[in-house]
NUZANU-302409 format. One record per residue: residue in one letter; x, y, z of N, C-alpha, C, O in turn. Coordinates in pm, whole numbers, plus 50000, padded with zeros to 5 digits. Example, Ala and Ser with C-alpha at 12.3 -4.5 7.8 and 13.67 -1.06 7.14 Angstrom:
<pts>
A513194943150780512304955050780513204967050780514244966850846 S512854977550708513674989450714512905000350787513415011450804 
</pts>
This chain:
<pts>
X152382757988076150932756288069150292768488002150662779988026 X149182764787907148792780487833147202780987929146382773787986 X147532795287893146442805688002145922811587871146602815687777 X143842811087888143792824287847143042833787883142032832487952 X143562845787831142552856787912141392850387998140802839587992 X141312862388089140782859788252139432858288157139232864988056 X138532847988211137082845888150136412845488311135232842088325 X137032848288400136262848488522135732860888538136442867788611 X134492867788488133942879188496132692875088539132142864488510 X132062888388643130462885288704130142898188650130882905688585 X128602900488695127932908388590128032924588638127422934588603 X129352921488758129062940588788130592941588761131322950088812 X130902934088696132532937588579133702936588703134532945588685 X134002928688816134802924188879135372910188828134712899888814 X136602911788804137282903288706138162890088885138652894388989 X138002877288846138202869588965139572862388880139442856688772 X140662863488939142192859588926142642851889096143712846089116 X141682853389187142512845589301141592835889389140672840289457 X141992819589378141292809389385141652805289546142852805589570 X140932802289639141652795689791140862781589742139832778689680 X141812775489799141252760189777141342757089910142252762889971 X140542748389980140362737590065140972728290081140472720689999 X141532724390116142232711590136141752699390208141942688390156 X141152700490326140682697190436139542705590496139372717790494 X138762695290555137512700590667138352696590826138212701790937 X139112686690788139542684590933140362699490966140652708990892 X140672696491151141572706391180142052703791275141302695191322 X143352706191385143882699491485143192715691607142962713291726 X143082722491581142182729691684140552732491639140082732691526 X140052733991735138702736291801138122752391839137102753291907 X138842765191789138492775491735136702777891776135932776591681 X136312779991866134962785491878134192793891787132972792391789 X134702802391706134132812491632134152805091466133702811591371 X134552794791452135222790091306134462773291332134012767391233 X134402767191467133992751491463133232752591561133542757891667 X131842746191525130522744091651131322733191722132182725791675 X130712734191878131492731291974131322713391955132032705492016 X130512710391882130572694991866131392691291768131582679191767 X132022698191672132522698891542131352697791486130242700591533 X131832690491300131292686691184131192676791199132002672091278 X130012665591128130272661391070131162657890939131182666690853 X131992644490911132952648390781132592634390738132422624090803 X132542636790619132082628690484133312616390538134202614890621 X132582609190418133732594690403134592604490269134342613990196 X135412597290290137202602990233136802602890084137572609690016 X135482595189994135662596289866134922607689839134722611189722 X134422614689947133432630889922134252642089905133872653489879 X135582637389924136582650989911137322647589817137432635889779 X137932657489770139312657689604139932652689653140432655189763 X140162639689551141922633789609142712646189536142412656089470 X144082638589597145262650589451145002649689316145132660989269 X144622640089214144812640589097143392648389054143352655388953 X142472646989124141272657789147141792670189147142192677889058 X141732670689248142422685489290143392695989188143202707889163 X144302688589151145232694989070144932696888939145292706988879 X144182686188879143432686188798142312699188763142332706488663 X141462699588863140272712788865141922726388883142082735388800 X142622724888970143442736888976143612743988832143182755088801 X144192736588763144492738288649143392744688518143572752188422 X142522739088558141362740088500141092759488504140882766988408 X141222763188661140852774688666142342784088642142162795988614 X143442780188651144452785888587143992789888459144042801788428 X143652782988397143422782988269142312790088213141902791188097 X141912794788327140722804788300140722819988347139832828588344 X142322820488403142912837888406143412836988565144132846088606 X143032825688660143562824288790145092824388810145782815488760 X145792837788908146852838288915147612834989017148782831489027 X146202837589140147052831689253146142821589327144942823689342 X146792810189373146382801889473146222806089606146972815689628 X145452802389718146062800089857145342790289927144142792289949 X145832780889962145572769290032145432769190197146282772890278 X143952763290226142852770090342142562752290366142722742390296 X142072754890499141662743590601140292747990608139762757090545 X139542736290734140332729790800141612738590849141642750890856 X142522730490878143712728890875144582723990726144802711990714 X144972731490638145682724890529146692715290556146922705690481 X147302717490660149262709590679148532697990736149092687590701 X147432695790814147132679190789146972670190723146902658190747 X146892676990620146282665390513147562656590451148562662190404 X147392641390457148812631290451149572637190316150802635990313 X149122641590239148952644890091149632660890078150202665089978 X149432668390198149492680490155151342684190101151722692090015 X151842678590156153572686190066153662682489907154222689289821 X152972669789889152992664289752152152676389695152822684589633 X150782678989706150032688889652150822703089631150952708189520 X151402709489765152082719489774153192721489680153632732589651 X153622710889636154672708889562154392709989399154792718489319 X153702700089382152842701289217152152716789171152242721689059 X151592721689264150822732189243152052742989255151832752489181 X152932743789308154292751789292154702753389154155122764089108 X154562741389081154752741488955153982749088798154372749588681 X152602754688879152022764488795152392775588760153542777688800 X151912784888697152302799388673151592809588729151102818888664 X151502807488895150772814388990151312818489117152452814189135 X150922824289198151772828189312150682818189407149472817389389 X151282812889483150862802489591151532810689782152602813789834 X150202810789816150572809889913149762798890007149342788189962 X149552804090184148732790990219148502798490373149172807890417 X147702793690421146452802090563146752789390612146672778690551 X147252791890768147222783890823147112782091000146592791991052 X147542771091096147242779991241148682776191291148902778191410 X149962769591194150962774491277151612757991325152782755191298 X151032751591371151072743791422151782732991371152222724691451 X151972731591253152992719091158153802730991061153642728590941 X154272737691076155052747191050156452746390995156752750290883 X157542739291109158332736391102158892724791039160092722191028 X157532715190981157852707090951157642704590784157522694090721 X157652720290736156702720590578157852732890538157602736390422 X159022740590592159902747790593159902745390432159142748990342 X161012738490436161592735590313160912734390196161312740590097 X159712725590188158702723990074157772737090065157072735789964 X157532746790115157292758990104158102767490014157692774589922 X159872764890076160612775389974160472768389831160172775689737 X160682752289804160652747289697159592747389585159572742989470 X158592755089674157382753589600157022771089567156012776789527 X158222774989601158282791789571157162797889688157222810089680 X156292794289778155592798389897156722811389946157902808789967 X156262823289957156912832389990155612840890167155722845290281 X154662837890066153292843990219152662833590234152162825190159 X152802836190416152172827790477151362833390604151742839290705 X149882828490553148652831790711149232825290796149872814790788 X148892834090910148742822891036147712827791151147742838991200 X147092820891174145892824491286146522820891394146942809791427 X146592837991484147062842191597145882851491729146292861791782 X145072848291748143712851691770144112860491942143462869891988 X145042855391992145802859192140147392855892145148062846592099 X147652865392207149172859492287149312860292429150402861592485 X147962859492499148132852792635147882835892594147152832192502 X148522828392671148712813492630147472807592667146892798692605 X146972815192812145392809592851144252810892801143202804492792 X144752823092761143382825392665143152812892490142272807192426 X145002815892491144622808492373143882795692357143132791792267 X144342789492480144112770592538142002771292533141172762592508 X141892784592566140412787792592140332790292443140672779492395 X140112797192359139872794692197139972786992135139142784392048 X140852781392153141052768892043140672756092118140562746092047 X140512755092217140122742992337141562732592303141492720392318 X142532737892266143842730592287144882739492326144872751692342 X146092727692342147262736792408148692735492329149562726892344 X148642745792246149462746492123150382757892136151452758992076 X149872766192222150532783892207152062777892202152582782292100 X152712771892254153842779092262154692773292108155442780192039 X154312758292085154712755791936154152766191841154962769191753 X153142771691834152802780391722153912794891726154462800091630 X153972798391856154802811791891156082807991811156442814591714 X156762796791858158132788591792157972786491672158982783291608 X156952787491616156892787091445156762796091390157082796291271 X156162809291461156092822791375157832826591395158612833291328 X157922821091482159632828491537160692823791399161392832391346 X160692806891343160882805991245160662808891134161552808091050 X159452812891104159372820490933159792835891003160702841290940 X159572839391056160562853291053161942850391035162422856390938 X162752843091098164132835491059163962835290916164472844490852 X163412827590865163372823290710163092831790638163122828590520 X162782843490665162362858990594161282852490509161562854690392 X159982844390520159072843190475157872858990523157872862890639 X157002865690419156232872690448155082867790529154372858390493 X154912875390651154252862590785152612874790794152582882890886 X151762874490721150632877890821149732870190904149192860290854 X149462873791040148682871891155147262874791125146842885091071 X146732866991155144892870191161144202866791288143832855691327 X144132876891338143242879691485141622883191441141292893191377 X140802873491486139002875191505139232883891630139782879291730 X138862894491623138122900691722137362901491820137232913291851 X136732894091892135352891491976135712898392076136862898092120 X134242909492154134072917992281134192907892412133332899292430 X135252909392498135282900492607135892888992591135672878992660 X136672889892502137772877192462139032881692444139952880292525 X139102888792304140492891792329140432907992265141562911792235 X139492916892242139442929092228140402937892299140472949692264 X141172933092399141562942092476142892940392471143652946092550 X143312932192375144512931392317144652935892213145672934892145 X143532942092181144582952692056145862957392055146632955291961 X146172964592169147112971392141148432964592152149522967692103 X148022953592234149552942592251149612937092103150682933092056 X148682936992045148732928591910150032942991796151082942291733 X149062953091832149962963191734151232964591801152142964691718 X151532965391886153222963191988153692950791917154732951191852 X153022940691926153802928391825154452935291748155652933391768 X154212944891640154442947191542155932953491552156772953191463 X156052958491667157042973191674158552967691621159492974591581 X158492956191631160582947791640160352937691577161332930191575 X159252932791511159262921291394158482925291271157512932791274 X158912920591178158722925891045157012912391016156852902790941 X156322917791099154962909991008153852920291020154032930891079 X152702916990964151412922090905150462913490969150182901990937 X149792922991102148812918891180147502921491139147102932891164 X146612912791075145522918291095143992915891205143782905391265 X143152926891212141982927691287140842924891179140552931391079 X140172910491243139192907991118138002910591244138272909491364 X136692914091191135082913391241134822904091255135102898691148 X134372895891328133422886191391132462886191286131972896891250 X132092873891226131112872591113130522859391140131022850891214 X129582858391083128222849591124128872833990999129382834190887 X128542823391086128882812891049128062798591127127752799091246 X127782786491042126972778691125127462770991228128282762091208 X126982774091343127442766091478128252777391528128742773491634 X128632789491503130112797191592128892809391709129242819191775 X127482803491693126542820791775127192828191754128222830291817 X126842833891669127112847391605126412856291643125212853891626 X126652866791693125822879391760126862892591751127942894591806 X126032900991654127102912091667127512919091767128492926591765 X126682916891871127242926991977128322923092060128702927192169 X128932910491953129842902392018131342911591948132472911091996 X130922919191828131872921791770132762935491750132512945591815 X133602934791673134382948391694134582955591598135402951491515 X133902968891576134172972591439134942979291408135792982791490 X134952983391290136262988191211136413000991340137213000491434 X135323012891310135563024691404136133021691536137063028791573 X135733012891607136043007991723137383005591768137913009291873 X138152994391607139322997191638140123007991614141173009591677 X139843013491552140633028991470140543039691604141423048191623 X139383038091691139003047091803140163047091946140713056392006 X140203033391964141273028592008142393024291981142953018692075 X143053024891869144683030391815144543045091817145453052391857 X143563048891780144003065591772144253075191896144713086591898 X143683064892022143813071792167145113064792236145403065692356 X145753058492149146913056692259148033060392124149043066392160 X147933057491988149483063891902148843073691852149703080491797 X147843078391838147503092591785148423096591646148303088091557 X149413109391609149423111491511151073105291454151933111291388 X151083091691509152403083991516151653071291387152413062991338 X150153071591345149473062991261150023067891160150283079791173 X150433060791014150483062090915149313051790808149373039490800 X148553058590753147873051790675148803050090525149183058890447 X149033033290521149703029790406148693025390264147463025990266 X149543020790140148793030190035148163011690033148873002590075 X146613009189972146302993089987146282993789848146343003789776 X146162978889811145772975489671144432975489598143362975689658 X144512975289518143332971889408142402963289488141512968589554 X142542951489485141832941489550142282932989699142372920889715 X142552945789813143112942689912141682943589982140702950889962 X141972931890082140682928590207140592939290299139592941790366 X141702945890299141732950490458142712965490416143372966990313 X142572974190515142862987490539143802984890629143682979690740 X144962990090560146722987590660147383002090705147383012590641 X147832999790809148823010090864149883006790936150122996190994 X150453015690929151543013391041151703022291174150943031791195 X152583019291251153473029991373153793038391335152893042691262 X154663045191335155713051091266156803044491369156483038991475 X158043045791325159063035391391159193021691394160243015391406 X157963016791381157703000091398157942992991246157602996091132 X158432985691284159062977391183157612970091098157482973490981 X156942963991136155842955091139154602966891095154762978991107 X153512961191050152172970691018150882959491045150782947591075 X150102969291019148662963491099147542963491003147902965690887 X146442961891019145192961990920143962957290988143982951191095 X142722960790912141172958190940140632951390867140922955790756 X139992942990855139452937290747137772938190828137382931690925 X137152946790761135772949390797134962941890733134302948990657 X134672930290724133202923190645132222929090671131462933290584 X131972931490850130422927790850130232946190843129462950790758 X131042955890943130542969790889131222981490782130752992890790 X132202979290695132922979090568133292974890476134422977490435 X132352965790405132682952990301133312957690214132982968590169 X134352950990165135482952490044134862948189937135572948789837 X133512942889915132932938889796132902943089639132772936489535 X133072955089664133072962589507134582959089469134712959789346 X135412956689513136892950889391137162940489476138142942589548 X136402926189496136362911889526137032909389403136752915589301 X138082898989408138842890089332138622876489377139452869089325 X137842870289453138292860789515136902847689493135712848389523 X137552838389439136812829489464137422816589534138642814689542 X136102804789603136752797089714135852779889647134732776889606 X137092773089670136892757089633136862750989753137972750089805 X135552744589842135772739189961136512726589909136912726889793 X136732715289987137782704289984136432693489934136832683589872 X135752693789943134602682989852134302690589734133162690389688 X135142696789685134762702089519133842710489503133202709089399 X133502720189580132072726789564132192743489565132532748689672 X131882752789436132632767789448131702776189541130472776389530 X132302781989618131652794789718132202806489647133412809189651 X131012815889560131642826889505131892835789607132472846389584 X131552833089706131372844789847131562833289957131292821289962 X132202843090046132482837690204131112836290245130712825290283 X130242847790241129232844190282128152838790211127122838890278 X128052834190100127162828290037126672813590064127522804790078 X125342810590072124962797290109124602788690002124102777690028 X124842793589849124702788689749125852783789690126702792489671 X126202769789647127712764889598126822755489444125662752989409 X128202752889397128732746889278129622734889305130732735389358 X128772720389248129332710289264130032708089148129452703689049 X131462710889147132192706789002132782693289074133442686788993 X132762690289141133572677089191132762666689113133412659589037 X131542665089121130452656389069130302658588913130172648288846 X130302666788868130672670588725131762665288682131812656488596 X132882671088748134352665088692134282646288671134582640188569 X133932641888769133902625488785133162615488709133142603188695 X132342629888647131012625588546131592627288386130992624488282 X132732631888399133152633288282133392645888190134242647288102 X132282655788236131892661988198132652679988193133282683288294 X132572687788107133282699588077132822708988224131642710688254 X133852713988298133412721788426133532735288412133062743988486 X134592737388255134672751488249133032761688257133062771388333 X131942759388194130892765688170130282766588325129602776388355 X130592754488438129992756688531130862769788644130422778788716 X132032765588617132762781588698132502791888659132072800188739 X132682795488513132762808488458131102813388491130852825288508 X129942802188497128302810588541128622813788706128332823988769 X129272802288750129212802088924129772817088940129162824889013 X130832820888876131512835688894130382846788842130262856788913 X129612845888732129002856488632127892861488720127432872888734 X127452845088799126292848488919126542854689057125702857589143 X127762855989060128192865889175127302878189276127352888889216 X126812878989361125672885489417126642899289431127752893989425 X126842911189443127202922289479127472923689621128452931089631 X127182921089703127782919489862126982909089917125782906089910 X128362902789996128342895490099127302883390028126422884990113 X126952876589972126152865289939124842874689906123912867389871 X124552886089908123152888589882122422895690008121232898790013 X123602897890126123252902290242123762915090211124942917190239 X122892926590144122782940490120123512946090168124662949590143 X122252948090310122522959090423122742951690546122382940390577 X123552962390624123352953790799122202947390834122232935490865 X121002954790835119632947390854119822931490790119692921490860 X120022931390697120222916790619120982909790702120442900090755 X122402912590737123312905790796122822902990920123052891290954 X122372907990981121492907191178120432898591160119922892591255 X119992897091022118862885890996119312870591015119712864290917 X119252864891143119512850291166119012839991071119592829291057 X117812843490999117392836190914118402832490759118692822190699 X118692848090740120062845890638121472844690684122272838790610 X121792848690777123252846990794123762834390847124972832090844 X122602822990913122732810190942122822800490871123032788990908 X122682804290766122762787690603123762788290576123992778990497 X124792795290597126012791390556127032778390652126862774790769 X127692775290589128692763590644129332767790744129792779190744 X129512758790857130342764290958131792769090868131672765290752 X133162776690892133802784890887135142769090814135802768990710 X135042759490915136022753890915135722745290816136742738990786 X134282740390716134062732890579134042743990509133232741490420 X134562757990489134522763290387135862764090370136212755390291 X136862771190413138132773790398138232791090417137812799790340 X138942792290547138662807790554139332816190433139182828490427 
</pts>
């Protein structure tokens, strides 16, 4: 397939090479911080990309300097469709990976290696089992535990993504970084961030200092700060001794915004240049119309706001008025 030069540029010269697509709004858990407690509403089935959609627009943005995929829910592994997709899109000239909660795992093994899938998310929010049954309002822990246990078997690259919330599971930090000590994965600590239907209240949340305050009072000068990338989310370290390493991903009080790579395709065709942005791009409706979609990505990217959707400063972000228009967590694709 021919590529050419990256044309995904916005106007403060951040060049966008990594696409998450949507797959699904559905999801087999109920996640409080990610799905209002009633759920979504979800469209009739012709409001979302079939595959020949889908793969179709994929390509489209390959072709416009996109190098890597990663495939986001919902839940992605529900969708009847998803190994066929996983499979085709294997076939690009991109690195694919896929975010997920674990839960159909064992049953996507193989079409993962075939599809060259080497990293794989998995949302791990607790490893007390009660707590978990209380987050997700289902009772999954111990199949998900049995599935991280297998991609470590399979020497797949496994990172964990723990939300943070004060009085939930904050106080597992440190069991979370002990995970780390005898298995080879990459835990990270994300901020509690504002989404529609999850009450969002910062004082619910945990910040970067907060956690750094508390690793530094129990391993002190046993932390190694490891070296991050160009366009890495999150600030990683390790133990020293521990096999496994850890990370922060600060949205709401350290935004990674100034070297953002990332743009997001919810599963009804619509671009979110930002997680937090409440402004999207219907190329789904374009595409069906016939019509050329390249001119509508490459502006959707050029219009790129400088942080967080346009939410400046903290003051901005604490503003309920702006941080509430966005889509609940689980129609965007984390």
């Amino acid at each position: 397939m021919e590529t050419t030069a990256n044309l995904l540029s916005d106007k403060f010269g951040r060049v966008h090479d990594y696409l998450r697509i949507s797959l699904t709004e559905r999801c087999n858990l109920r996640c409080f911080y990610c799905m209002p407690e009633d759920g979504i509403v979800l469209k009739e089935n012709e409001a979302y990309m079939n595959k020949a959609e889908l793969l179709s627009i994929a390509k489209t943005f390959v072709s416009l300097g996109i190098k890597k995929i990663r495939l986001t829910g919902g839940e992605p592994l529900v969708r009847k469709d998803a190994a066929e997709i996983i499979t085709e899109l294997g076939k690009l000239p991109i690195e694919l990976a896929i975010t997920t909660n674990g839960i159909l795992l064992d049953k996507f093994i193989t079409v993962f290696k075939n599809a060259n899938i080497s990293s794989i998310n998995v949302s791990l929010d607790t490893l007390n089992e009660a707590k978990f049954n209380k987050i997700t309002r289902r009772d999954y822990f111990t199949k998900v535990m049995s599935n991280i246990d297998l991609l470590i078997k399979n020497g797949f690259n496994i990172k964990l993504n723990a939300v943070l919330i004060k009085d939930v599971n904050d106080n597992e930090l440190i069991d979370f970084i002990e995970f780390t000590r005898d298995r080879k994965i990459h835990y990270r600590f994300i901020e509690f961030m504002p989404f529609n239907g999850n009450k969002w209240d910062w004082s619910k949340g945990v910040s970067f200092e907060e956690i750094m305050s508390t690793v530094k009072n129990v391993f002190g000068n046993k932390i190694i700060k490891l070296t991050d990338k160009k366009n890495d989310t999150s600030k990683s370290y390790k133990i020293d001794g521990f096999e496994g390493t850890f990370a922060i991903i600060s949205s709401i009080t350290n935004p990674f915004c100034d070297s953002c790579n990332r743009i997001r395709l919810t599963a009804d065709g619509r671009i979110k240049n930002c997680l937090f942005s409440d402004s999207e791009t219907n190329i789904l409706s374009a595409y069906r119309a016939g019509e050329n979609i390249t001119p509508l990505i490459i502006d959707t990217v050029l219009n790129k706001k400088l942080r967080r959707g346009g939410m400046d400063s903290m003051e901005d972000i604490l503003n309920i008025e702006k941080n509430s228009k966005n889509r609940a967590m689980v129609s965007i694709g984390g």
